[in-house]
C-alpha positions as a printed NumPy array, in Angstrom:
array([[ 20.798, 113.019, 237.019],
       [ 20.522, 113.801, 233.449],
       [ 24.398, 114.056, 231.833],
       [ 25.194, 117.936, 230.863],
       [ 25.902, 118.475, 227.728],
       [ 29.599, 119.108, 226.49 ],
       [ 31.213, 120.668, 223.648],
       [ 32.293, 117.644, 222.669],
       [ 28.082, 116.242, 221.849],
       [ 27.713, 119.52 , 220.41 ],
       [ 30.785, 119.61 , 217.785],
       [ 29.366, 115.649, 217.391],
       [ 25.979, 117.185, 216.409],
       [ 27.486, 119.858, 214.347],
       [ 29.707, 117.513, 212.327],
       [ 32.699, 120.118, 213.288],
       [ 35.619, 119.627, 215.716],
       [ 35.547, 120.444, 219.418],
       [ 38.129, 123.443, 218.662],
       [ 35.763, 124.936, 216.129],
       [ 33.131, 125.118, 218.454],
       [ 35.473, 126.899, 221.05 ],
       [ 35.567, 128.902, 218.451],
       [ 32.545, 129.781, 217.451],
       [ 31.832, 130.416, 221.91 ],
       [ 34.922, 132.578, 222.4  ],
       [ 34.107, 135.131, 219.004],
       [ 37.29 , 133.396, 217.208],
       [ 37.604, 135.295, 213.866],
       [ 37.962, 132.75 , 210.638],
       [ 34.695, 131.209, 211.091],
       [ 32.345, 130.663, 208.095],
       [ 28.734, 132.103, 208.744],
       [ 27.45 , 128.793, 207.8  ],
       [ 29.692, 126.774, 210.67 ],
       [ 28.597, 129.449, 212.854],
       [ 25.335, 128.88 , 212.413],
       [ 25.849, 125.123, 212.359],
       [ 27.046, 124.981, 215.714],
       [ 24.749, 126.971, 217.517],
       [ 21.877, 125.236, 216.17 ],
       [ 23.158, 122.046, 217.55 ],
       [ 24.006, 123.781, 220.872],
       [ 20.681, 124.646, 221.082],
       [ 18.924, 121.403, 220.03 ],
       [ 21.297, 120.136, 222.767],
       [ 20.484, 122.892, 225.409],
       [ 24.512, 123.564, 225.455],
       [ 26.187, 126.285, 227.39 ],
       [ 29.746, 127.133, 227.619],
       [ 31.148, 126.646, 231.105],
       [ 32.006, 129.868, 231.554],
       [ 34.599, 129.565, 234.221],
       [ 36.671, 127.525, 232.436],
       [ 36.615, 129.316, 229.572],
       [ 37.819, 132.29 , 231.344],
       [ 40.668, 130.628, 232.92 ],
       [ 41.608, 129.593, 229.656],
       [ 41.064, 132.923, 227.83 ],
       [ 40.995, 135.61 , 230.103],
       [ 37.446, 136.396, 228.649],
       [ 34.518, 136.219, 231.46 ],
       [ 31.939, 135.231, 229.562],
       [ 29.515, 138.071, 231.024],
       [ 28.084, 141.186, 229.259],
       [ 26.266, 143.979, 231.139],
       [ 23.172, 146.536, 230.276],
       [ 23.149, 149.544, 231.955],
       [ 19.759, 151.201, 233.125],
       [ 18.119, 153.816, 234.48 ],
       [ 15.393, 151.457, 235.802],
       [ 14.071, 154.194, 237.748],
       [ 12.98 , 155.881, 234.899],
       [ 11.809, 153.706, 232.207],
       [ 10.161, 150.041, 231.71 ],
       [ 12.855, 148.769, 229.927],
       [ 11.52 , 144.641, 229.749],
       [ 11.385, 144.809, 225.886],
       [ 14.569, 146.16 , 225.204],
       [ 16.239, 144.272, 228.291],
       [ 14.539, 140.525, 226.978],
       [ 15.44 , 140.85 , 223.494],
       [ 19.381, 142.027, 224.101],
       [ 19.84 , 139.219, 226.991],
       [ 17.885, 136.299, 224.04 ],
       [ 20.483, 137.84 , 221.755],
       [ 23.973, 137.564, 224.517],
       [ 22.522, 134.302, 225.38 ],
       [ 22.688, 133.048, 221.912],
       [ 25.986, 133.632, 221.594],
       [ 27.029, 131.972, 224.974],
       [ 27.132, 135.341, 226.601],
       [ 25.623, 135.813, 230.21 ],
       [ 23.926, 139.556, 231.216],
       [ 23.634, 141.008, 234.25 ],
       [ 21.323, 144.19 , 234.475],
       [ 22.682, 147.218, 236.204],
       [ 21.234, 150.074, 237.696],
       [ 22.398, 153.441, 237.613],
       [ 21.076, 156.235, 240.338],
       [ 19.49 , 159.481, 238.636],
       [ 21.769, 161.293, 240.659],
       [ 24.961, 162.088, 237.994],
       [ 27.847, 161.89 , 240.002],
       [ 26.394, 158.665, 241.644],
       [ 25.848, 157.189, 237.991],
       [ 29.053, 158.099, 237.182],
       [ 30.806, 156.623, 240.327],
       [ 28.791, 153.143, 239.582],
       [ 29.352, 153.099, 236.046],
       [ 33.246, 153.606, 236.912],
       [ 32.78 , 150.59 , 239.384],
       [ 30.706, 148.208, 236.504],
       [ 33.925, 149.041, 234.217],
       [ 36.517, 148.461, 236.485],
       [ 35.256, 145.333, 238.278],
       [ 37.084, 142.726, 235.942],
       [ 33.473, 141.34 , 235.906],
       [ 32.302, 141.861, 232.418],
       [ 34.137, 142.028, 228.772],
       [ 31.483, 144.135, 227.571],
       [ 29.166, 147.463, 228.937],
       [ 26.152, 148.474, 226.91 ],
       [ 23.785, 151.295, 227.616],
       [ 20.733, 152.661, 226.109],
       [ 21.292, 156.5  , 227.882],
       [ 24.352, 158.822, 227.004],
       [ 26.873, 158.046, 229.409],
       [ 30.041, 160.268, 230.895],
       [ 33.45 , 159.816, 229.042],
       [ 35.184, 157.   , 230.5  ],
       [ 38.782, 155.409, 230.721],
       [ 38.151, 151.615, 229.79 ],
       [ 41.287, 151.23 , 227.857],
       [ 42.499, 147.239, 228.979],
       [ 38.837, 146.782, 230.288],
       [ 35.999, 145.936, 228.809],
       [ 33.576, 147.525, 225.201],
       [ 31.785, 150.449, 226.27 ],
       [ 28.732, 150.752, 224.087],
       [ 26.187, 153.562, 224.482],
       [ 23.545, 152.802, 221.911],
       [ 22.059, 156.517, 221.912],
       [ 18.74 , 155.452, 221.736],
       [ 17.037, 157.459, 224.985],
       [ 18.901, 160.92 , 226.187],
       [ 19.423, 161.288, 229.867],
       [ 15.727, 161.972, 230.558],
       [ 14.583, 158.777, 229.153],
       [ 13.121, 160.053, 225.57 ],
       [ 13.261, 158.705, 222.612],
       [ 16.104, 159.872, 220.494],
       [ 17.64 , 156.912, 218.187],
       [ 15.539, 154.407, 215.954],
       [ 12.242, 154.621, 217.153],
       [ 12.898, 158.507, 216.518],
       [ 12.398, 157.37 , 212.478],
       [  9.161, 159.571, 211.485],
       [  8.989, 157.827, 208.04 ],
       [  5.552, 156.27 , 208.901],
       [  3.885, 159.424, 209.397],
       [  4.688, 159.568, 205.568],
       [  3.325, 156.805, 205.109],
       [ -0.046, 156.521, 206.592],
       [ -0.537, 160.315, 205.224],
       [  0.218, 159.008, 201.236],
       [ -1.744, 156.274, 202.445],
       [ -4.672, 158.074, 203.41 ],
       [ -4.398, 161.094, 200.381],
       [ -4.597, 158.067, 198.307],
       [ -7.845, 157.072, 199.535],
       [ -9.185, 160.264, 198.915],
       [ -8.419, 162.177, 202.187],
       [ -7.454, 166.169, 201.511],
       [ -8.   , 167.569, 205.176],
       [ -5.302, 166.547, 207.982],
       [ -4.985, 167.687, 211.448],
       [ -1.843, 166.527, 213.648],
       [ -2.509, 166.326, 216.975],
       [  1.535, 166.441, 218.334],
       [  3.419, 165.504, 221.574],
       [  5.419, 167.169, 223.795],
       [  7.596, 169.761, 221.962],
       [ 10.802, 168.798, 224.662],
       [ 10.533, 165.39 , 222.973],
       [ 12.63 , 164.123, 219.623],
       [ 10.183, 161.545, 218.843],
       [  7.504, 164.831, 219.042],
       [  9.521, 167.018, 216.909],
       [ 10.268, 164.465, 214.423],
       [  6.444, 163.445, 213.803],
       [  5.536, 166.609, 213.73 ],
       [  8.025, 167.934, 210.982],
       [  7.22 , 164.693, 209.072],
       [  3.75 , 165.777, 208.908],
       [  4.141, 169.3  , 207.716],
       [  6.745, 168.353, 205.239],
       [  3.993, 165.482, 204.067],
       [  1.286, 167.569, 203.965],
       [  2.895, 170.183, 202.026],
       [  4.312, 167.905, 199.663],
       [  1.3  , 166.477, 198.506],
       [ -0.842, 169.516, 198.289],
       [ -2.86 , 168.66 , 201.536],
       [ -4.598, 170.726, 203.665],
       [ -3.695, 171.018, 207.089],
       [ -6.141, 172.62 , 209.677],
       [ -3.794, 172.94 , 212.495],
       [ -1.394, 171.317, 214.505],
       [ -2.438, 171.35 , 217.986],
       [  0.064, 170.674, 221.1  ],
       [ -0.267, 167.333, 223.412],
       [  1.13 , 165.748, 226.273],
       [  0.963, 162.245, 225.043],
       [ -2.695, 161.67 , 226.978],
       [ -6.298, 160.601, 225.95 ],
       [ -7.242, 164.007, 227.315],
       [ -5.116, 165.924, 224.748],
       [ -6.914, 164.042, 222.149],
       [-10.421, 164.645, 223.039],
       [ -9.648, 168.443, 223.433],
       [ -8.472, 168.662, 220.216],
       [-11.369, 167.607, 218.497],
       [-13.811, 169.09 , 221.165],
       [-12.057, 172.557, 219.87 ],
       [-12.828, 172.085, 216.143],
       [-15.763, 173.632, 213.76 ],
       [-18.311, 171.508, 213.288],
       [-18.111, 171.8  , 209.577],
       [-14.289, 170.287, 210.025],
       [-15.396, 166.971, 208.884],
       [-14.186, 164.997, 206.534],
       [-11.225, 165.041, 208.446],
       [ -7.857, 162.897, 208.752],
       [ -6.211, 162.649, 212.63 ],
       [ -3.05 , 161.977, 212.796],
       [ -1.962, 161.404, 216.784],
       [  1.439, 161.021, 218.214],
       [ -0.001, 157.899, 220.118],
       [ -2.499, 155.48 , 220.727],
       [ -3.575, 156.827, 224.186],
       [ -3.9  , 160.352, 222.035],
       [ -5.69 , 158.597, 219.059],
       [ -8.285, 156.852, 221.822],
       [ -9.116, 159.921, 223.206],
       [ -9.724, 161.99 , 219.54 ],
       [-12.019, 158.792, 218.96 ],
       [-13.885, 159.446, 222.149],
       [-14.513, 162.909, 221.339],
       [-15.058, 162.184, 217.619],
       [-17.902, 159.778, 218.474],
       [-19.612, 162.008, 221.451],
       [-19.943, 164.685, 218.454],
       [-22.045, 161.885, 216.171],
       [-19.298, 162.03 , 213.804],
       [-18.671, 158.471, 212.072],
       [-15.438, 156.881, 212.101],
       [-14.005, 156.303, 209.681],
       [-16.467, 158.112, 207.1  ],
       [-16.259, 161.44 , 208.901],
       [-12.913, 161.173, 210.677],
       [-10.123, 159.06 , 210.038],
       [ -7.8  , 158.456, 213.111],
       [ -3.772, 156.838, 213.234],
       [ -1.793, 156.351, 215.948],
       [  1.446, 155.241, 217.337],
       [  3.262, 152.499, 219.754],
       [  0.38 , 149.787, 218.794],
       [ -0.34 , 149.339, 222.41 ],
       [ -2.575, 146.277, 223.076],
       [ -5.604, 147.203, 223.646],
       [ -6.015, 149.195, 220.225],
       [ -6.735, 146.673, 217.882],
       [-10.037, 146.181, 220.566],
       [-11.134, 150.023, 220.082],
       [-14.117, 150.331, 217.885],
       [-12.541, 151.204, 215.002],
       [ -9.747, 148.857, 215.608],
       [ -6.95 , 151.673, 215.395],
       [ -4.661, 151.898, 212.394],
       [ -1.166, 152.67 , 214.5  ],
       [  2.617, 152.522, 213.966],
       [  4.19 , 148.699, 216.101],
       [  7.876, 149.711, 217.355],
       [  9.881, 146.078, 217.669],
       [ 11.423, 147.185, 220.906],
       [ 12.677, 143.402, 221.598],
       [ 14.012, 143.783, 218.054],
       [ 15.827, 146.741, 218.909],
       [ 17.887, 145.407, 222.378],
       [ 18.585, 142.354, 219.918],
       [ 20.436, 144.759, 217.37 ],
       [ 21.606, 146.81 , 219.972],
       [ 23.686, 143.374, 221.587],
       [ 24.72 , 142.298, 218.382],
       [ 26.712, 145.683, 218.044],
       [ 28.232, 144.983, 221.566],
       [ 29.223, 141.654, 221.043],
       [ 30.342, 142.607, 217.247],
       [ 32.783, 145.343, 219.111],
       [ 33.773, 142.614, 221.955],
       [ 35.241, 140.2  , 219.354],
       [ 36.659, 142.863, 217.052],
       [ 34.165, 141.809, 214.143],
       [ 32.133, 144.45 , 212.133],
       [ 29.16 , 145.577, 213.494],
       [ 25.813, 144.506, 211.923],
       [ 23.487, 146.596, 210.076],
       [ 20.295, 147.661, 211.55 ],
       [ 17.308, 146.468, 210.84 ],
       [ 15.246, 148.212, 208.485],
       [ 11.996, 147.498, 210.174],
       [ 11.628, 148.438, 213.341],
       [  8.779, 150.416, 212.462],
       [  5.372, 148.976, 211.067],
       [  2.303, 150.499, 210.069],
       [ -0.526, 148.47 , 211.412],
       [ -3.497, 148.929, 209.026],
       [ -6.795, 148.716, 211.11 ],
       [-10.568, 149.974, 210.575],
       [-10.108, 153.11 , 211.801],
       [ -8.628, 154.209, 208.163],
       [-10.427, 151.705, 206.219],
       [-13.374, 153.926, 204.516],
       [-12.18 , 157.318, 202.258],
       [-13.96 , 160.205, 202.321],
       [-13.574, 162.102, 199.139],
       [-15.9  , 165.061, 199.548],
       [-15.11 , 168.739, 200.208]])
């Protein structure tokens, strides 16, 4: 059987002592960045992890980290792989918990996830109820989904709506129509006032903004509904599935994309760089996000400042469907 690796071969590796990479595993504060890196690049080279039992005999710490979840609710594999890569590089283990939707059953398990002696730090994506942890372990909600499971932190950012409409009013593009989501939602509301705000910042004409429910079927109705004269014409939808549908309809009504009608989305879901056009859309780094999101837990857990986030969550995938301008009136 092959030997397991110790902390010993990995402070060997490192070219540090065996207390420095304690150290570095229990969140020990004095640590250069550049040791800290040191060491867990040679714990990883070696395939090292802390034995976490010991380490909480010797430190009272458990080694474990948990992510609460409405898994009922949401597909949360993005979010969930990115924070437990992110725990995991820092010797951490996770362990995914699942809340009920009903509150006071949430509330009772979230009581029993705090109390269990189980984990030194709690991190949740949803609002939670105020809690007594004091002696127990970090309670983190992140605030990035409210308690129905929408959007309301990062990915809330409306800044590329901005962008692809400068974007496109560069190219030539005067007429705009936004076809929105659901008005209940943040991510909606905050797409929608970046558009108006864009559009009547730059001068632009906007024919409408027309309601949606996030579908295909809200897309194509929205452009079934319009003049025929409305052409040349730039669509901005709240999503791909809405963009895919408003490229249906465009098409059925022999208008050419992108010549006649220019169409964006958003969430850069995989099949829409395989429309025809290719869809210009807005990628959310949801794996990026969880990361970020852990790094703030564990920041809190060993009493060090909390990182900054990152500043690019949000990308604006250029693709065919924006590529040709259309300057006449």
């Amino acid at each position: 059987m092959e030997k397991r690796p110790t902390s010993h071969d990995v402070a060997h590796l490192a070219g540090v002592s065996q207390s420095t990479v304690s150290f570095v595993f229990t969140g020990r504060a004095g640590i250069s960045e550049a040791t800290r890196e040191k060491v867990l690049r040679a714990a990883s080279e070696l395939n090292y992890r802390p034995n976490l039992a010991a380490r909480s005999m010797r430190t009272q710490r458990t080694g474990r980290l948990a992510v609460v979840v409405p898994i009922a609710t949401m597909n949360p594999l993005t979010l969930l792989s990115g924070s437990i890569a992110a725990a995991r590089d820092e010797g951490y283990v996770v362990e995914v918990v699942s809340l009920p939707d009903e509150p006071g059953a949430r509330d009772e398990r979230l009581a029993e996830v705090v109390d269990s002696g189980q984990y030194e730090g709690v991190l949740s994506f949803t609002p939670l109820p105020t809690i007594d942890s004091a002696g127990g372990p970090v309670v983190l909600p992140v605030g990035e989904f409210d308690d129905a499971m929408h959007m309301t932190g990062a990915f809330t950012d409306s800044r590329p709506i901005a962008e692809m409409i400068e974007h496109l009013a560069a190219q030539g593009h005067r007429r705009f129509l936004h076809i929105a989501g659901p008005a209940d939602f943040p991510s909606a509301q905050s797409r929608r006032r970046a558009y108006l705000d864009t559009v009547a910042r730059l001068g632009l004409e906007s024919i409408g903004v027309v309601d949606g429910d996030w579908s295909g079927d809200s897309g194509a109705d929205a452009i079934d509904a319009l003049p025929s004269d409305a052409p040349p014409l730039a669509v901005i939808a709240a999503n791909d599935l809405v963009a895919t549908g408003a490229i249906r309809a465009a098409t059925r009504r022999g208008w050419r994309l992108p010549a006649d009608v220019a169409v964006t989305g958003w969430d850069d879901h995989s099949q829409s760089a395989f429309l025809v056009p290719a869809l210009t859309t807005v990628s959310q780094d949801r794996e990026r996000l969880g990361a970020w999101s852990m790094q703030r837990l564990i920041a809190a857990v060993r009493g060090h400042e909390a990182p900054d986030r990152p500043d690019d969550l949000l990308t604006v995938v250029w693709r065919e469907s924006t590529d040709s301008p259309q300057t006449g009136e």
